[in-house]
C-alpha positions as CSV (number, residue, x, y, z in Angstrom):
1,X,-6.4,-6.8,-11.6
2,X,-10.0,-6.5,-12.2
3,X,-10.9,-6.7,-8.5
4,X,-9.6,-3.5,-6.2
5,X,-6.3,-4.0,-5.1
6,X,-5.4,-4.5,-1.3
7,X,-2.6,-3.0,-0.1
8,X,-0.8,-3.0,2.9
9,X,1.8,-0.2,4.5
10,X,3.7,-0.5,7.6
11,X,4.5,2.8,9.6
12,X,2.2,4.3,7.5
13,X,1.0,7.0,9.5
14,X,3.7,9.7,8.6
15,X,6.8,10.2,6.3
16,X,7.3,8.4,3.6
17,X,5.1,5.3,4.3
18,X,1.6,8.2,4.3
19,X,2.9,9.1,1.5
20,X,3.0,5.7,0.1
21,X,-0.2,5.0,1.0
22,X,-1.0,8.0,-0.5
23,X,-0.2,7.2,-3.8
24,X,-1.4,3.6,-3.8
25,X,-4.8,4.8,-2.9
26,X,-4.7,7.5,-6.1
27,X,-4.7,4.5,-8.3
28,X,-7.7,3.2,-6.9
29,X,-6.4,1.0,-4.3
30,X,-7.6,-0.4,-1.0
31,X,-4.5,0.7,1.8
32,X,-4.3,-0.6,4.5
33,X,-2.9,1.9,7.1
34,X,-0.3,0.1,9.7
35,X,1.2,2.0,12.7
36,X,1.7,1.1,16.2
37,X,0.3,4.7,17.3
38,X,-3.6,5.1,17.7
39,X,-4.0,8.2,17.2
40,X,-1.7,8.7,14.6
41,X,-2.9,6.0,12.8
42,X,-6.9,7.1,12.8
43,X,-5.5,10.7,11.9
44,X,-3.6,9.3,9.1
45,X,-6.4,7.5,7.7
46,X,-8.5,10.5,8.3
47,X,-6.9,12.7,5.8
48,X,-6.6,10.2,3.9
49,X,-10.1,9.6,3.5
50,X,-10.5,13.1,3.0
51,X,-8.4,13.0,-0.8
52,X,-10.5,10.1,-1.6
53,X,-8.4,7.2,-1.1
54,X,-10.4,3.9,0.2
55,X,-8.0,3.6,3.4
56,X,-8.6,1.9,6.8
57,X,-6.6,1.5,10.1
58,X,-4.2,-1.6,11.1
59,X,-2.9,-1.9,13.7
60,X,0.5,-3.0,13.6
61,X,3.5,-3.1,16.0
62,X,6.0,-5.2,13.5
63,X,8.0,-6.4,16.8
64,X,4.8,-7.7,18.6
65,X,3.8,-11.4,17.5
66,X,0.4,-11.1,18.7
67,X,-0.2,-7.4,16.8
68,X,1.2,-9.4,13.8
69,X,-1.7,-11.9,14.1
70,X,-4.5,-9.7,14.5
71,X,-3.0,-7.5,11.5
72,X,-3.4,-10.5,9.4
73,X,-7.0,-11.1,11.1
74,X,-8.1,-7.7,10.3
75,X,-6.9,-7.6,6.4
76,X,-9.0,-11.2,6.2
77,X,-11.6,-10.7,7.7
78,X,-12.3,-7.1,5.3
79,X,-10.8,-7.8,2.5
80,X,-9.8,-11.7,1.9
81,X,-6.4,-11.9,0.5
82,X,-3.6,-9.0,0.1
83,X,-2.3,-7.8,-2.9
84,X,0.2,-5.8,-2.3
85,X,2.9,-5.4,1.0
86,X,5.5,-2.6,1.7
87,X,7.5,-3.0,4.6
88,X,7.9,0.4,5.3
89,X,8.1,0.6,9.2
90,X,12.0,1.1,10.5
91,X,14.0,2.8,12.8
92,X,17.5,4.7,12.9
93,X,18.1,3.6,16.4
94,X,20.1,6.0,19.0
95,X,22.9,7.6,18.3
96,X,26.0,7.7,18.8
97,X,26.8,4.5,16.2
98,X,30.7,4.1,16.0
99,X,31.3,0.6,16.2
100,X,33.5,0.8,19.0
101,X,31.4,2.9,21.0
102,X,28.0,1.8,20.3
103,X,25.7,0.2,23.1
104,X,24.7,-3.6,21.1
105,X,21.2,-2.5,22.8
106,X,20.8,0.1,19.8
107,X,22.1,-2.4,17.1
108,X,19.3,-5.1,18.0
109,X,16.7,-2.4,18.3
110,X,17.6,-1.7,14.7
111,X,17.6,-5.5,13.7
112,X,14.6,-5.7,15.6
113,X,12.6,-3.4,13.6
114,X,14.1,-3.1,10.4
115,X,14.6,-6.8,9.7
116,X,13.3,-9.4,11.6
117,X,10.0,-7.0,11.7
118,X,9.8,-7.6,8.2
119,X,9.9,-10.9,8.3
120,X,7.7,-11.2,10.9
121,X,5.4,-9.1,9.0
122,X,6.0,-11.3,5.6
123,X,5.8,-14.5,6.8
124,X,2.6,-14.0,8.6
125,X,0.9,-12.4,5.1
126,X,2.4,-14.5,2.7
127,X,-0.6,-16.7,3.1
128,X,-2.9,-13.6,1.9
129,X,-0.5,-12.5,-0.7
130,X,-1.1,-16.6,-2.2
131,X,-4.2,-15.4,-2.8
132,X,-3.4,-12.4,-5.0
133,X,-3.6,-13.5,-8.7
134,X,-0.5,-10.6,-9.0
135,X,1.1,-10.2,-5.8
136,X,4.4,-7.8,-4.6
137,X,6.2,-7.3,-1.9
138,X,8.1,-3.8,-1.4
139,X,11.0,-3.8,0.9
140,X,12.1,-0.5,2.0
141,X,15.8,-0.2,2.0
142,X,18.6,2.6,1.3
143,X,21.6,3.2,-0.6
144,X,23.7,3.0,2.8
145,X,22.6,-0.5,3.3
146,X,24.7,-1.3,-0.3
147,X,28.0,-2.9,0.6
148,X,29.4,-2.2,-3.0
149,X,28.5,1.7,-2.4
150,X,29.9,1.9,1.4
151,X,32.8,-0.1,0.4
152,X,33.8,1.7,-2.9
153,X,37.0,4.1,-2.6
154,X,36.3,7.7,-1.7
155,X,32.1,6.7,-0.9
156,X,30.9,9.6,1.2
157,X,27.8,7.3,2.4
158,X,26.7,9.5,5.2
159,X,27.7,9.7,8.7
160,X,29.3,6.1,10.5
161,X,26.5,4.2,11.7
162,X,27.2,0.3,12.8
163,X,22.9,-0.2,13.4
164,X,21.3,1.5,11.0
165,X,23.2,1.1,7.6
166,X,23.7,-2.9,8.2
167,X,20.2,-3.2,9.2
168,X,19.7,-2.3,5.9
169,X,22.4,-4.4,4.1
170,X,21.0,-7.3,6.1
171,X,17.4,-6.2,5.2
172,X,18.6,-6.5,1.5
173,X,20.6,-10.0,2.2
174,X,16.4,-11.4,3.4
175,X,15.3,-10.2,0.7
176,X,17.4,-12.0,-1.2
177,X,16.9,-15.3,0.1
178,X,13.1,-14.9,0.2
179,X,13.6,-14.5,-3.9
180,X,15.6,-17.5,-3.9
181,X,12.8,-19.3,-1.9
182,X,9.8,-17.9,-3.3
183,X,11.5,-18.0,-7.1
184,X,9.0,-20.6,-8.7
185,X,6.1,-18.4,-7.3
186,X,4.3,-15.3,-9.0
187,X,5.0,-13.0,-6.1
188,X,7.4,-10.3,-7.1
189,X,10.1,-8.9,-4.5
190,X,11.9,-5.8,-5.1
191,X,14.1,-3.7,-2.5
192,X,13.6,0.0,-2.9
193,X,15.3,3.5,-1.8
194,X,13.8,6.4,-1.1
195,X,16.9,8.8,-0.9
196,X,17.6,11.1,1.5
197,X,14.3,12.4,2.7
198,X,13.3,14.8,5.3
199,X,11.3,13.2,7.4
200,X,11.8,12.9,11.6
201,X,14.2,10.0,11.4
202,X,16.8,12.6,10.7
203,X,15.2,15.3,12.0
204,X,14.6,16.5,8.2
205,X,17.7,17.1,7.2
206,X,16.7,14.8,4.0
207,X,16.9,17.2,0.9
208,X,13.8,15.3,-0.8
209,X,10.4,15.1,0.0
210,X,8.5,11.8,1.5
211,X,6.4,12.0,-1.0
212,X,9.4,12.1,-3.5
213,X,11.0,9.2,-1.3
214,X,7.4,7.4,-2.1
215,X,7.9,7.1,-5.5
216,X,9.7,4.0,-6.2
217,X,7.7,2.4,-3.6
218,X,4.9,3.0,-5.6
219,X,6.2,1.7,-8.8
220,X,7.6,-1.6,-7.6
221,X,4.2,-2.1,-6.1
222,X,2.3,-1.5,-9.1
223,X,4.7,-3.5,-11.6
224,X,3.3,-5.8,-14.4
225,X,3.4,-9.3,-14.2
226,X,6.1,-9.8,-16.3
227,X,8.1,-7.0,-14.4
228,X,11.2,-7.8,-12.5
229,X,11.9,-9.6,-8.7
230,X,14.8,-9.5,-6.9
231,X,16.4,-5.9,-7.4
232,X,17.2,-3.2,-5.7
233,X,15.9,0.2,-7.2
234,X,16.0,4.0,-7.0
235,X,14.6,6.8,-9.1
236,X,17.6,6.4,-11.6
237,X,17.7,2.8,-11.7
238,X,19.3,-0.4,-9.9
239,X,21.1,0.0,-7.0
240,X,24.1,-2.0,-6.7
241,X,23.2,-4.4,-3.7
């Protein structure tokens, strides 16, 4: 693109979505920094600044209408259009999660956040991203949201969890359906996992780094044209949906 891309990241002040953000603003990018927290946010975009990368604050509660609207405001009124989108923000949600146990409270948090935030969050930029002459949008799953993984004999898939891990296979099944809808458009839609990070949603336990975890992220946002729409990627490849 000859103009400077825009970006956008949700839950962007810490973890893996900074580190995103991160790495969209070393190639030169404009990134939007969204997070629900002030003062995380402005710190974020802070030491962001700092490294040189052309970032500014959003904010953005992905569960709030109104904080949806005045994201999409904000991004037109500085920039014009968006290039780029990662739906980053989520939650694990309380635990326990063994389905017979589990308080339904925790399992709509987790849809609350992790799936109909991002289509809140889509559907209110997608008139922004119609503007990009190369638009993407980056969903951020995981490997326990693949049914073919859970489900295949022996899978050790991490610990039972009836909010989390379908939050993300339903996160992958929207994504899906916004290919098929979207299909005769140039905006490219990928699903991507980060692994197993350490980062406070498991009280880093993760064995990789966010900033390893960013990686993919950062690919799928930055594909070609011609590059691909409607998969589900890791480091090593395609993930099985």
């Amino acid at each position: 693109m000859s103009e400077q891309t825009i970006a956008l990241v949700t839950g962007a002040n810490k973890g893996i979505g900074y580190e995103i953000a991160a790495g969209l603003g070393a190639l030169g990018w404009r990134v939007g920094v969204g997070a629900r927290n002030e003062e995380r946010r402005e710190a974020a975009v802070t030491k962001l600044r700092e490294t040189g990368v052309d970032a500014f604050g959003v904010p953005l509660d992905v569960t709030d209408d109104a904080s949806v609207d005045a994201a999409v405001a904000l991004i037109e009124g500085r920039a014009g259009r968006l290039d780029v989108l990662v739906n980053n923000a989520g939650i694990t949600g309380s635990a326990p999660q063994m389905p017979t146990t589990v308080d339904p409270a925790t399992v709509r948090a987790a849809v609350e956040t992790n799936v109909i935030g991002v289509i809140r969050v889509t559907n209110a930029m997608l008139p922004l991203l119609r503007r990009s002459a190369s638009p993407r949008i980056v969903n951020m799953s995981s490997s326990v949201g693949s049914l073919t993984l859970q489900s295949a004999p022996g899978a050790e898939m991490g610990p039972i969890s009836v909010a989390y891990s379908p939050s993300k296979s339903f996160l992958n099944a929207v994504t899906v359906q916004y290919v098929r809808e979207l299909r005769d458009t140039n905006i490219l839609i990928n699903a991507a996992c980060p692994g197993f990070c350490a980062t406070d949603l498991n009280d880093f336990r993760g064995v990789r780094t966010p900033a390893q975890g960013a990686a993919i992220a950062i690919r799928l946002a930055a594909l070609p044209d011609d590059g691909p729409t409607g998969r589900f990627f890791d480091d090593a490849g395609e993930v099985p949906w």
